[in-house]
N, C-alpha and C positions, 0 to 999 in steps of 0.2 A: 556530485553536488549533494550537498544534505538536505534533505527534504525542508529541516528545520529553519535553514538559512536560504532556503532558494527563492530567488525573486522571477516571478513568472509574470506574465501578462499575455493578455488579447483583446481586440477590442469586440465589443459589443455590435453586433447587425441590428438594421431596421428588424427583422424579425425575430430577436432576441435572442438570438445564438448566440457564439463563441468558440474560437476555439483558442486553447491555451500554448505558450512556448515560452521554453525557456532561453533560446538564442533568437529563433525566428518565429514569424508569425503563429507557426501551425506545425512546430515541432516537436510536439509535445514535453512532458514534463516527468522526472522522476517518478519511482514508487514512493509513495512515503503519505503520509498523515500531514496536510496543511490549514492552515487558519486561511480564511479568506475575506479578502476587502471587496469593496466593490467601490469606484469612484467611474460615477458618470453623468455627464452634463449635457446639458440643451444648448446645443449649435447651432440651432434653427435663426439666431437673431446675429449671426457670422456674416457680414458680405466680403465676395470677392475683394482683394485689394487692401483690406483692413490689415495695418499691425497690430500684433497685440496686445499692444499699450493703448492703440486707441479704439478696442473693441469695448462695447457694454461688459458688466460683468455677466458670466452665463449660469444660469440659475441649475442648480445639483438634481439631477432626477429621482437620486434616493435620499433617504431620510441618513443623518450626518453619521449613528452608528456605523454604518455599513464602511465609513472609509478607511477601518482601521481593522485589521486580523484579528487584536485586542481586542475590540467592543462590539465587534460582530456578531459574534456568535453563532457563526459561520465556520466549521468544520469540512474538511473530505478529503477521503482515504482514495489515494491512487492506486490501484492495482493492475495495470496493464490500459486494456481499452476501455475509459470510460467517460460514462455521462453525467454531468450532473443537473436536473431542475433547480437552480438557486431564485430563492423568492426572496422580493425585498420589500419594505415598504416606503412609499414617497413620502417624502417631508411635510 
């Protein structure tokens, strides 16, 4: 996979971890140099049984830059096992 082209995710925990994968949750990710997004929302106002066409809309936890690799300004170099501290600011 090219680092430049690979699309990875993980989700966010209540205590702000992550971990990242490229197929599954926690498989981690290529070596390589990626741009990073951050998209994440407040579920808090989610009940059981709702679909979600008929949920509220849920209000973005970061500030709108961070949704995009582009306008981020979010970088990190993967080189085997690592961590990254990612700061963001709320909207």
């Amino acid at each position: 996979m090219n680092p430049a082209t690979a699309l990875t995710s993980g989700k966010i925990q209540p205590d702000g971890s992550y971990q990242l994968g490229s197929a599954g949750a926690a498989d981690g990710i290529p070596k390589g140099t990626y741009k990073v997004s951050v998209f994440a929302l407040d579920e808090s106002g989610i009940k059981p049984g709702v679909l979600p066409g008929e949920a509220p809309p849920m209000k973005s936890l970061v500030a709108e830059r961070y949704r995009s690799g582009e306008t981020s300004g979010l970088v990190c170099e993967v080189n085997g096992s690592t961590t990254f501290d990612i700061k963001v600011e709320h909207p």
